[in-house]
N, C-alpha and C positions, 0 to 999 in steps of 0.2 A: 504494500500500500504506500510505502514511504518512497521507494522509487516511481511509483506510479504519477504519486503528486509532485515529485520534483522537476520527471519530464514533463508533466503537465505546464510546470511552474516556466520549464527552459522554452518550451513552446511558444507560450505567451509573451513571454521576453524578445524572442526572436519577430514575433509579429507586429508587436508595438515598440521593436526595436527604430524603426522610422520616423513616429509618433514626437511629438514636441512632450518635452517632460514639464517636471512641475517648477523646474524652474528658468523656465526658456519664456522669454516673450514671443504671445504671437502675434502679429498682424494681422489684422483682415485689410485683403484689397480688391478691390468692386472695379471693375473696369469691361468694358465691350469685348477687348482686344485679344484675348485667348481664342476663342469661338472663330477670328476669322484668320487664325495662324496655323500651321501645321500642325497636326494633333501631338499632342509632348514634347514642343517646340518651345512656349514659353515657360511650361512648366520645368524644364532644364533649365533653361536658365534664373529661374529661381530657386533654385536646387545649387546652383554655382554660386549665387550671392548667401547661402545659407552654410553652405562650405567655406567659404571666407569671413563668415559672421558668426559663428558659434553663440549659440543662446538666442538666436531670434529665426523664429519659423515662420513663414509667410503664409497664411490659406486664402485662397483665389473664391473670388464671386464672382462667377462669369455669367453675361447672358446677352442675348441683340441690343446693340445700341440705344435703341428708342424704351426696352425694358427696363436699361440701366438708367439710362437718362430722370425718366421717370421713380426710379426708387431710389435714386440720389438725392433729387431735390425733394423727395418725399423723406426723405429719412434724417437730411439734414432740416429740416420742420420741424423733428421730432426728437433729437441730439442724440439723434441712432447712426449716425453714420460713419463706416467704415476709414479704420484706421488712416489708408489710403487709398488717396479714388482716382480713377483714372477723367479727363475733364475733356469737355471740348468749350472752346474759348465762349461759346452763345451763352455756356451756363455760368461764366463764373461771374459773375457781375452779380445774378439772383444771388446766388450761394453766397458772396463778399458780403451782400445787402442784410442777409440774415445770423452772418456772423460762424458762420459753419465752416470757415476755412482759418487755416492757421497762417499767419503770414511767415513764407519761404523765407523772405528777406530776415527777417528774425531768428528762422531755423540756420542760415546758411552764417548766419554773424555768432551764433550759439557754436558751431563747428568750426570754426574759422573757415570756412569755403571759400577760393578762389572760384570766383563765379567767369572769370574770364574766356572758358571755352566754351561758355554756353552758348548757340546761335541766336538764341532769345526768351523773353523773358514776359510774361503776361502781366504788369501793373495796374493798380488800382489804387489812387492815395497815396501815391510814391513808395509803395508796398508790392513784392511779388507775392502772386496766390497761385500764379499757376506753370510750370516750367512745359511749354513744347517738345515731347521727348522724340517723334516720327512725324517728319513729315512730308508733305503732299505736292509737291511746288504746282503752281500755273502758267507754264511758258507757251508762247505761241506754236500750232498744228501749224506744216504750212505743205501743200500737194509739189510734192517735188515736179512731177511730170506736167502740170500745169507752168507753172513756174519756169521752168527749161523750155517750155514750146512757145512762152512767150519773151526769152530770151531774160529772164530776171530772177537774178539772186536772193536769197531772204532777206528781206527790212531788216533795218537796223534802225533806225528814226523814222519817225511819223512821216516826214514826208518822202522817202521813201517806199514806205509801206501805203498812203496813199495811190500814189505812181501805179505800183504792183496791183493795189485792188481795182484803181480803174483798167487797168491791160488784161486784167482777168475778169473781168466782168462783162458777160453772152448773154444778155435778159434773152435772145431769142433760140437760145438752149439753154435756160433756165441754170446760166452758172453764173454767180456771182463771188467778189473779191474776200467780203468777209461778213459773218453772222452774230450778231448782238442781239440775246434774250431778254427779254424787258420784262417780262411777264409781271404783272402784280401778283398774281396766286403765289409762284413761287419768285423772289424777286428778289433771288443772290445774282441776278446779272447787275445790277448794280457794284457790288462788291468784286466780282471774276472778271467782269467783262468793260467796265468803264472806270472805278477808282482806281482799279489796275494800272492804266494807263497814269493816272497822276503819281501813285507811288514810283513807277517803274521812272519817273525822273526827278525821284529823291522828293516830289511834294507830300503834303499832307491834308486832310479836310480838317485837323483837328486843331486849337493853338495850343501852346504851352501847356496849359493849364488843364488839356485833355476834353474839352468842352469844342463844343460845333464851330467850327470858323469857314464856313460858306460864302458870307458879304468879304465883298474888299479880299477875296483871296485868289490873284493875280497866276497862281500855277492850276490852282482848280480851273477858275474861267478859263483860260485857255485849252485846259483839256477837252473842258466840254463845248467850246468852239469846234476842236479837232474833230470831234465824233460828230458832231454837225457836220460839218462838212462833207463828210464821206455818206450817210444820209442824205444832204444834200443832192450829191454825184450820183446818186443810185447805185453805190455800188455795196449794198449792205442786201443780204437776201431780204426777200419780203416777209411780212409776218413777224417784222421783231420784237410788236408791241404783247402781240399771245404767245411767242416763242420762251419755250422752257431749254435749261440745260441739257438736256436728251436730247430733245430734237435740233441742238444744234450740232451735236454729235451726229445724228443721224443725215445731216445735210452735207455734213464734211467726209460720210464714210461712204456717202453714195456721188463722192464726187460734184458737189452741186453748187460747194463752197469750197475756196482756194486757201483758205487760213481762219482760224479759229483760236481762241483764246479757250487753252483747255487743262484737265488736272493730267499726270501721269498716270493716276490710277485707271485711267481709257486704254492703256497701250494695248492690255489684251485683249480686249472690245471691241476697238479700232482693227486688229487683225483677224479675230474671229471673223469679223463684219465682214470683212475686206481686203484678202488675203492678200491680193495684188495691189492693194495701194502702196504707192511710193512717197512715203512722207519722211518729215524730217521735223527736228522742232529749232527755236528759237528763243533767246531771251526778248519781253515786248519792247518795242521798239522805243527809244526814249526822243522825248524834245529834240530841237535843234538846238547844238549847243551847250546840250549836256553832257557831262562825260564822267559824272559820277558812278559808283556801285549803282545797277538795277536793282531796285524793289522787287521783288519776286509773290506774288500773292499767294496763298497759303492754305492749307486746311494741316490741322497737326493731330496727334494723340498727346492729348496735355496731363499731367497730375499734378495731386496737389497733396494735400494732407489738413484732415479734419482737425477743427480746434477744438473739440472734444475728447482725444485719444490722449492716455495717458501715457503713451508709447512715441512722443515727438520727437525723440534722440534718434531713436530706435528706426521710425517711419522716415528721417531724413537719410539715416543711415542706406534703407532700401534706395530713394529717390537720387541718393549720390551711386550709387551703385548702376543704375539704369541711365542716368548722363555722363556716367565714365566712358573714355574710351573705349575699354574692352567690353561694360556690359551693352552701349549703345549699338559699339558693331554689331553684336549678337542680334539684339534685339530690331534694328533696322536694316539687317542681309536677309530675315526673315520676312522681313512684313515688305520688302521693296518698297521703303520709304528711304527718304534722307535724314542726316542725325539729326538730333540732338545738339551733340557736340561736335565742334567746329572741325576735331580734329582725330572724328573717327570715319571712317573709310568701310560700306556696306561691301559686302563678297560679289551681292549680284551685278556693278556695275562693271565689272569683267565680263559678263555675259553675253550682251548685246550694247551694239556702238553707241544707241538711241541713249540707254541710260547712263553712258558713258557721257553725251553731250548733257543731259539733264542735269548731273553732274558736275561740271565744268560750269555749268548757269548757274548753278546752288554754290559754289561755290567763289564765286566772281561776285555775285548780288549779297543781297541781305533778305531775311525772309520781311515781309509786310502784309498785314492786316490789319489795321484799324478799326473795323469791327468788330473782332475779337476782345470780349471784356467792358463792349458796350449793353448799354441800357435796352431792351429789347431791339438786339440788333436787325431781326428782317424785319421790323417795320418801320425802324428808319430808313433801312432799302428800300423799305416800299414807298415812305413818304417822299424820298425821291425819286420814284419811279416815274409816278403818279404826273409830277410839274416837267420831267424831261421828256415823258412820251410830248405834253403839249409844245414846248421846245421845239423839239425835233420837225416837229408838224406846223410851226409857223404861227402856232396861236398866241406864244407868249413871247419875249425880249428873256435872254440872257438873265438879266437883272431879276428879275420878276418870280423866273424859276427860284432863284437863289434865296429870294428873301421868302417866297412860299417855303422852301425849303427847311430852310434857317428855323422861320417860327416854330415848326414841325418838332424840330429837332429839339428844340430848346425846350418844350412843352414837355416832351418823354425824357430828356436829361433832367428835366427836375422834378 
């Protein structure tokens, strides 16, 4: 009987040999991002930060985006929310609001962190809440084989890239230069396809102080001149006042549009679609006369850490782990995103040229979004949507849009 209990006993030892003990911290971390990685992909590598970290075990809440999304700001309502969560920039301004996030910048001065290789940094109050760990750039699509029959290079400056979209534009075989989605329903073309343009030569909609600056700002007006213009020219396919982000995809992969403003996350969409398309991508095209770093527009996988957990040492410990070079590599050769960190280097850009040049643009620019961390950010895209549709169509003055604009904005910032 007494050996019977001890095997018994070594049994169980060997089973909950894996198990976090009683005196290990453990983390909970909530995030989307497992579910659309290789199965035991990310779970390795947090299995590596756990072997480097003796005494702190990580357990995963994984589920759809939109699941997680919703039992984030549900749980942070309720001071239930996991140790560390994984963010996307729309949410963290609610989450700031209600006091549910710990500010980074505190954690990373608690550690002494050199925050230097970070690519960027999501603030609020001169506080970070949220670090970009993967992500997503938006460089310009452009149809190589269009482009070579009409003997022209890819843009580099607007007017350039003008030039190019008038040469390529057939209204009487329904091909045009390039495709801007306006859509109010969904009304991130605002953000991917027009503020774009203003980041990408170093402008901003925002002043100092992180608040709307619309009136009186001399790089925006001019942008939104520039995309008038080409509106003007007809060389913008039709339909870009209902036109969503798919269906501008869907214009560029049947050939119908010569350049498009788009995520990388298309590349294998774009070829499924289109086996035979000959595309190439681009940094957007900046001003005349600028010659700064590109803005590059952005979608990321952000985290942060709840100001609930009594585990803040602990949960910054994971989040330095995930912007280091080695766990970034990991965790972005995976996910075919760009780092984090400035100065780690993903496996799969060896793969094919395309991510190889995407690359070379992420790494030459700086990431930008301006929306990210704002106050319900698509409906401030939408409250500009709404005055540039009439713009574009001749109903309103420049001027007009801007201060309809403005007020809008100013209303939902406070």
């Amino acid at each position: 009987m007494k050996r019977y209990l001890i095997a018994v006993l070594m049994i169980l030892l060997l089973v909950a040999g894996g198990a976090a003990s009683a005196q290990d911290v453990v983390l909970e971390f909530q995030q989307w991002w497992e579910p659309e990685l290789p199965e035991g992909s990310f779970r390795a590598i947090l299995d590596d930060f756990e072997a480097a970290n003796p005494g702190i075990k990580v357990e995963t809440i994984s589920g759809p985006y939109l699941t997680t999304k919703d039992q984030i700001i549900a749980s942070a309502a309720t001071g239930t929310m996991a140790d560390v969560v994984g963010l996307d920039g729309a949410w963290v301004n609610v989450l700031w609001k209600q006091g549910a996030l710990h500010s980074l910048t505190q954690a990373m001065e608690d550690a002494m962190y050199d925050d230097s290789e970070l690519a960027a940094q999501i603030r609020l109050a001169g506080e970070t809440y949220m670090i970009p760990i993967a992500n997503f750039i938006y460089p310009v699509f452009v149809n190589l084989d269009l482009l070579e029959a009409a003997g022209i290079d890819p843009p580099t400056t607007r007017a350039e890239f003008a030039a190019a979209a008038m040469a390529l534009t057939d209204p009487d075989n329904n091909v045009y230069g390039w495709a801007q989605p306006l859509s109010l329903e969904q009304p991130n073309g605002i953000q991917n396809d027009t503020m774009s343009w203003l980041w990408a030569s170093g402008g901003s909609m925002l002043d100092d102080m992180g608040q709307p600056h619309l009136i009186g700002n001399e790089a925006l007006a001019g942008t939104l001149e520039f995309i008038k213009s080409l509106h003007d020219a007809g060389v913008v396919a039709p339909g870009s006042f209902a036109m969503k982000e798919n269906e501008k995809v869907e214009e560029f992969v049947n050939e119908r549009v010569a350049m498009i403003v788009n995520t990388l996350a298309h590349f294998t969409l774009i070829r499924e679609r289109n086996p035979d398309l000959n595309f190439d991508i681009t940094a957007l095209p900046a001003a005349e006369g600028y010659d700064g770093p590109r803005g590059l527009p952005y979608a990321s996988w952000g985290i942060g850490i709840s100001s609930n957990t009594e585990h803040k040492a602990e949960a910054w410990k994971l989040i330095d782990y995930l912007t280091s070079v080695e766990g970034n590599t990991k965790l972005t050769s995976i996910a075919n995103a760009f780092p984090g960190n400035v100065n780690a280097t993903p496996d799969f850009i060896q793969t094919d040229p395309l991510f190889m040049t995407a690359f070379e643009i992420f790494q030459e620019g700086y990431l930008a979004n301006e929306f990210t961390g704002l106050p319900a950010a698509e409906e401030l895209m939408r409250q500009m949507a709404e005055p540039f549709q009439f713009y574009l169509e001749g109903e309103i003055e420049l001027d007009e849009l801007l201060e309809l604009a403005q007020e809008e904005w100013e209303d939902i910032f406070a």
